[in-house]
C-alpha positions as CSV (number, residue, x, y, z in Angstrom):
1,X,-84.3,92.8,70.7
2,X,-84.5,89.6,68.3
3,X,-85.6,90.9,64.4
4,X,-88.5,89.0,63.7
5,X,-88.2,85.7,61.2
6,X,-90.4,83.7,58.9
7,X,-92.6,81.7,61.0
8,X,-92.3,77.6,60.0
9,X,-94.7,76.1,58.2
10,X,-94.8,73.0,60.3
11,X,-93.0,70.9,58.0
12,X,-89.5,69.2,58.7
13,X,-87.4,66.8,56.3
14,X,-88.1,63.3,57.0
15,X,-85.4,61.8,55.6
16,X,-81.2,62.3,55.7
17,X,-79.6,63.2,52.6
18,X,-77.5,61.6,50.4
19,X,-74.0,60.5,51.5
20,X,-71.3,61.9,49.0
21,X,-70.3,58.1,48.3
22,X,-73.7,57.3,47.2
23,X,-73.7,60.8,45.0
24,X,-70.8,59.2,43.6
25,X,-71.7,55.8,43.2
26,X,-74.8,57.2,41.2
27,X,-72.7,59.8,39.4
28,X,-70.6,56.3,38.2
29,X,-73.6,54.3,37.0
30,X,-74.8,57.3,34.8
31,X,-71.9,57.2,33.3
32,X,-71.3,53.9,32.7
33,X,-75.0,53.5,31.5
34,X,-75.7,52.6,27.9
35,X,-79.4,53.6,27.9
36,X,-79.2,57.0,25.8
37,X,-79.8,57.1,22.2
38,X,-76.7,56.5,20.9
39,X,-75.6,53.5,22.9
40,X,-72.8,54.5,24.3
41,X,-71.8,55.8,27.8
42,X,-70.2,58.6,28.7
43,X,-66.9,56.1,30.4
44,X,-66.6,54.1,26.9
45,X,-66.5,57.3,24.9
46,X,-63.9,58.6,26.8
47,X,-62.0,55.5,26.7
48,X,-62.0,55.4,23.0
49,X,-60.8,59.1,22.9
50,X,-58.1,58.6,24.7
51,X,-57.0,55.3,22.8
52,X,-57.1,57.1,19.6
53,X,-54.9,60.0,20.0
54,X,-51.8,59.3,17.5
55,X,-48.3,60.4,17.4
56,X,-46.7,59.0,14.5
57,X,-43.0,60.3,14.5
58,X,-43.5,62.9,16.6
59,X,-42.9,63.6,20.9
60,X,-44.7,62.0,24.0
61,X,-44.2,63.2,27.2
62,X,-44.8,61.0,30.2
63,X,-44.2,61.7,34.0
64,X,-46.2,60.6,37.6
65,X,-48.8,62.8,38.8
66,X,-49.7,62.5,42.6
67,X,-52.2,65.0,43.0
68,X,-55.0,62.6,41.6
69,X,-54.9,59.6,43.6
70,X,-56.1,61.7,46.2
71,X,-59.8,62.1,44.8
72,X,-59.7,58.3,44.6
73,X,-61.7,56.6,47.7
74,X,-60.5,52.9,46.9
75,X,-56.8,53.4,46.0
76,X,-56.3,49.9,45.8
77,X,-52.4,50.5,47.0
78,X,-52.2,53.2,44.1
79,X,-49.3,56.2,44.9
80,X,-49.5,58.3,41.4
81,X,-51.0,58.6,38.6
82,X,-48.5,57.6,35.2
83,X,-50.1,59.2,32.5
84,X,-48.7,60.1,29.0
85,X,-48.9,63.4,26.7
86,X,-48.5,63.7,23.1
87,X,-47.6,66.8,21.3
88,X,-50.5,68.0,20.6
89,X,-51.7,68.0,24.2
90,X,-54.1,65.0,23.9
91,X,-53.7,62.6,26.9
92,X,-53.3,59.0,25.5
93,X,-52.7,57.2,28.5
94,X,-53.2,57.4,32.2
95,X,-52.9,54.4,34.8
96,X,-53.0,54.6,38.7
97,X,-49.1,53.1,40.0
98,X,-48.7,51.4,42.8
99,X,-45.0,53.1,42.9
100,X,-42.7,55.4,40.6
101,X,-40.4,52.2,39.7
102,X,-40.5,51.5,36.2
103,X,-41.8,47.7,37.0
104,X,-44.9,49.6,38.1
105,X,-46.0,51.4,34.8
106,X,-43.7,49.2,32.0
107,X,-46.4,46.8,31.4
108,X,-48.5,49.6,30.3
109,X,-45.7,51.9,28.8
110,X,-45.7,48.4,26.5
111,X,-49.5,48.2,25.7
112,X,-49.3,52.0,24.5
113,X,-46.4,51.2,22.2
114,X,-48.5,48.3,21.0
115,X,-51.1,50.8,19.4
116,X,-50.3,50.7,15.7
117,X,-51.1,54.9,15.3
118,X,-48.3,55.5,18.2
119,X,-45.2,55.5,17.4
120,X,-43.1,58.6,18.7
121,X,-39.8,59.3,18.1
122,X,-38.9,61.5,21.2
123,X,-39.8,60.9,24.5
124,X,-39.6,64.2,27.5
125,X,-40.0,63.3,31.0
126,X,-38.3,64.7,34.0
127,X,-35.9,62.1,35.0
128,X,-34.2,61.5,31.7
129,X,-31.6,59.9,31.1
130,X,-33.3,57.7,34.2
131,X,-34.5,54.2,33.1
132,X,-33.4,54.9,29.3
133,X,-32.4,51.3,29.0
134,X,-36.2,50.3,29.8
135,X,-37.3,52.8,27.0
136,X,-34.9,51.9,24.6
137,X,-35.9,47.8,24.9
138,X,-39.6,49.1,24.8
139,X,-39.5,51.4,21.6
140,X,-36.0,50.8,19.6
141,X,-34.1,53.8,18.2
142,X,-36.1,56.1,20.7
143,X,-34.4,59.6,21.9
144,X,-35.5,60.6,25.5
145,X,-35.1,64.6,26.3
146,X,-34.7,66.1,29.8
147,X,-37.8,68.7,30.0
148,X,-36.7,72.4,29.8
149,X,-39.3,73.2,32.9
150,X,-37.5,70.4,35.1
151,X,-34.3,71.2,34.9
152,X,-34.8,75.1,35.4
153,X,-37.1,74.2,37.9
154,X,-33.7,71.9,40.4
155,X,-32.1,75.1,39.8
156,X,-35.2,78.1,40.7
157,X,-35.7,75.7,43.9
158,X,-32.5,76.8,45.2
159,X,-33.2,80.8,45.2
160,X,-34.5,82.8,47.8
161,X,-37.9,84.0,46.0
162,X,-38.0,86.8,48.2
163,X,-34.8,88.3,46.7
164,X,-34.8,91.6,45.2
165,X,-33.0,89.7,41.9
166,X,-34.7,86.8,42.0
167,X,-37.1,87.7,38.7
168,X,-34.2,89.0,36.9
169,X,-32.0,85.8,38.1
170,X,-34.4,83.3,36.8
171,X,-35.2,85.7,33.4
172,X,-31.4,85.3,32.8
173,X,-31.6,81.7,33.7
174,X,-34.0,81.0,31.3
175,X,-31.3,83.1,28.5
176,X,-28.9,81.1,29.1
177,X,-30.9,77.9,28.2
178,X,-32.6,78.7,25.4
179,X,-33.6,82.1,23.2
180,X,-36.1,83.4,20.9
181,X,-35.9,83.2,16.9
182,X,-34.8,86.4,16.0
183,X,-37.4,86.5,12.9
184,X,-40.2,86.2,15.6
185,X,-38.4,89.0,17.5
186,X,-38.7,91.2,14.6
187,X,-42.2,90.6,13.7
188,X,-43.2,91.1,17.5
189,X,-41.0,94.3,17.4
190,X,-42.8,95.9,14.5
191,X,-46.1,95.2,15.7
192,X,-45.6,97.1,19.2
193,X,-44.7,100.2,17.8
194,X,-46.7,100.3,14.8
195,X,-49.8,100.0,17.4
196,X,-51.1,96.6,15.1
197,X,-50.8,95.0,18.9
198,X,-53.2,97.6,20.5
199,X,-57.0,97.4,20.0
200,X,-56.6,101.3,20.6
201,X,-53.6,101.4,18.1
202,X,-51.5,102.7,21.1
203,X,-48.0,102.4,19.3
204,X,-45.0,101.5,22.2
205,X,-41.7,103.3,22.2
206,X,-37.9,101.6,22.5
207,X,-38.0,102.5,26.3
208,X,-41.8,101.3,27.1
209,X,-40.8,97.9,25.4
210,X,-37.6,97.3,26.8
211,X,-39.2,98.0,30.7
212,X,-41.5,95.5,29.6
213,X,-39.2,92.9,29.0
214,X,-38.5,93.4,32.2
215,X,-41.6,92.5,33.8
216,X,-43.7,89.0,33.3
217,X,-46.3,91.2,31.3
218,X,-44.0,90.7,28.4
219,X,-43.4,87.2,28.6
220,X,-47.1,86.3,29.7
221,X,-48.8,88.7,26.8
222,X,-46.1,87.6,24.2
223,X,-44.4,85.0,24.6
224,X,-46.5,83.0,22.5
225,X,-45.6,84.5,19.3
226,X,-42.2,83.8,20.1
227,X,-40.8,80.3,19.4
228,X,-38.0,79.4,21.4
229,X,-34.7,77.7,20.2
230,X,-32.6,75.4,22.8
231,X,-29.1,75.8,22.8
232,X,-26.6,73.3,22.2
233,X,-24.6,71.7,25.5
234,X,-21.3,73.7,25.3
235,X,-23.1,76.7,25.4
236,X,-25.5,76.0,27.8
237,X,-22.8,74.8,30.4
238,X,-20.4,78.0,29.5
239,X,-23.6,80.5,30.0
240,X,-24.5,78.9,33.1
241,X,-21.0,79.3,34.7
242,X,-21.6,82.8,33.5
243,X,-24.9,83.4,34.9
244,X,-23.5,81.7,38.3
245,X,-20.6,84.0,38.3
246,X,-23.1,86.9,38.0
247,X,-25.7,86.5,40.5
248,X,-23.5,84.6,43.3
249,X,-21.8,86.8,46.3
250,X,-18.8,85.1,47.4
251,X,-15.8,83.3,44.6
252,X,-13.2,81.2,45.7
253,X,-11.6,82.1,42.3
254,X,-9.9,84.8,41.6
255,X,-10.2,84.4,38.2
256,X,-14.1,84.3,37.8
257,X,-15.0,87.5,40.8
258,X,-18.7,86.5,42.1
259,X,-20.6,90.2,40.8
260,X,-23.7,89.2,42.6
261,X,-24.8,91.2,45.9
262,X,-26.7,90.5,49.2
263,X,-30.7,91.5,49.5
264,X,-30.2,95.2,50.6
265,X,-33.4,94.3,52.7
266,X,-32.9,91.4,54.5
267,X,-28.9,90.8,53.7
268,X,-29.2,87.7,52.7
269,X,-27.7,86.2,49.3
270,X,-29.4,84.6,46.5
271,X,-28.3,81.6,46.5
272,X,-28.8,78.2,49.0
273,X,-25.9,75.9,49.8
274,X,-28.0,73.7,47.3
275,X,-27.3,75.9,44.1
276,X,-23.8,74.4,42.7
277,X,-24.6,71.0,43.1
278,X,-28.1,72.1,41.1
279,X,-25.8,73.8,38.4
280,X,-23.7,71.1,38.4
281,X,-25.9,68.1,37.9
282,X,-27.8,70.6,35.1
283,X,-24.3,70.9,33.0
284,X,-23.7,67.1,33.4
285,X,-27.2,66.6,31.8
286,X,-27.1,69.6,29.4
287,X,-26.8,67.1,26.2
288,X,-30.3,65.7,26.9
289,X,-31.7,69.1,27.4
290,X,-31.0,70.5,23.4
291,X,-33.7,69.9,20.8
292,X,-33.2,67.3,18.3
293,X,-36.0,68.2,15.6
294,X,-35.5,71.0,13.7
295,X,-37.3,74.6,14.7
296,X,-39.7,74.3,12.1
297,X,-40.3,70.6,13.6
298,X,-40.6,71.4,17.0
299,X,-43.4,73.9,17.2
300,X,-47.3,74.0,15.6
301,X,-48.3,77.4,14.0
302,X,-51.4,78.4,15.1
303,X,-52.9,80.8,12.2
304,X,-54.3,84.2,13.6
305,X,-57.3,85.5,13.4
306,X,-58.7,86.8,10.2
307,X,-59.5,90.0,12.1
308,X,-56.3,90.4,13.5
309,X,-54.2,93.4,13.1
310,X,-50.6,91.9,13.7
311,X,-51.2,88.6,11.9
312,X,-48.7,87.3,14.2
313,X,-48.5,83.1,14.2
């Protein structure tokens, strides 16, 4: 039996509604309209707050985005989006690119160099040393920086993520690149197991901390009070022979034994056939990869909370 229903009321809509070009069209001339009281539309504010974010001495980080080209209706030939980061986090540039080549985006790497409240002194992107001879002609004496994320990220591409020591492989990967200042360590330390951490003043053992570490609880909950130091080349490329030599299956040298093991599960090994030539291209670039600022320079405290109970930065 059909339930009954709400009888019409004999009305019906006379009209289609809106297409979502002409919501947008009308979304664009709102914001491009000067009639509000102060006189100035929502696109030119924007504009302005984007052209004055400043780096004076400090680090830009610039790379191609391609995910937004595809909320434009009227490309106009456009690929990906070059846009450009300062330290802080402000945006303070960002042009559509008809192409990644460096003809595409140099006329406007040029026009943000012009601005007379940016002028960086490190550049990070995730080709470097790629087209360092343009950077250098745009912005003399500049020092270009291979991100940390990229480079681990050519090497994580080449594990099997369903692994059973893929989480400890890429924990130890990211050890071998970089650690933590041990005075941050400390602090940290002190505040799990005097409870200051806990809004219940739970206070952690040595065994509860040290099977967090093991987990991304500990790195996603903490990590932020923990400022990390890069090392220098020769140690990165020695500890990532060593971490190599520990998670691989098979060695052709007798002298370095692989210690890794195959996926009790599935029997499969950790690595692809793609992981040396990863390594390998990460040692050759390893000298781009250590900071060149001091610790103190690299990193922005952020003060805590009056309220806090760790007073951790």
């Amino acid at each position: 039996m059909t339930p009954p229903h709400v009888d019409k009321d004999g009305d019906f809509v006379r009209q289609c509604p809106p297409l979502g070009d002409t919501i947008r069209d009308m979304c664009d001339a709102a914001s491009s309209s000067q009639k509000n009281p102060w006189c100035v539309s929502d696109h030119d504010r924007h504009v302005c707050e984007t052209q004055s974010v400043k780096c004076i001495g400090g680090i830009f980080a610039q790379d191609h985005t391609f995910q937004v080209t595809k909320n434009c209706l009227d490309k106009q030939g456009a690929v990906a989006a070059w846009d450009v980061a300062s330290d802080t986090g402000e945006i303070a540039f960002a042009v559509l690119a008809r192409s990644t080549e460096t003809e595409d985006f140099a006329h406007a790497a040029q026009q943000l160099m012009r601005r007379p409240h940016f002028k960086p002194r490190i550049k990070c992107s995730d080709t470097w040393p790629n087209k360092k001879e343009c950077w250098c002609q745009i912005v003399p004496g500049l020092e270009g920086r291979l991100g940390l994320f990229h480079c681990q990220k050519r090497i994580i591409g080449t594990l099997k993520k369903n692994h059973i020591d893929c989480f400890e492989a890429v924990t130890d990967l990211l050890a071998s690149m970089c650690e933590c200042c041990v005075d941050d360590c400390d602090r940290l330390l002190a505040a799990l197991k005097d409870g200051s951490m806990s809004r219940s003043g739970r206070k952690h053992t040595s065994q509860e901390i040290t099977d967090m570490k093991g987990t991304r609880v500990f790195r996603d909950r903490h990590s932020k009070f923990l400022r990390k130091r890069l090392h220098k080349e020769a140690t990165i490329v020695q500890m990532l022979d060593d971490w190599f030599c520990r998670c691989k299956v098979t060695s052709s040298d007798a002298a370095r034994p692989a210690q890794g093991r195959l996926d009790p599960m599935r029997g499969t090994a950790l690595f692809t056939p793609d992981a040396k030539p990863a390594i390998e291209n990460c040692e050759e670039k390893a000298k781009h990869v250590s900071d060149v600022l001091p610790l103190e320079e690299m990193h922005k405290e952020t003060l805590p909370n009056p309220n806090s109970g760790h007073q951790l930065i």
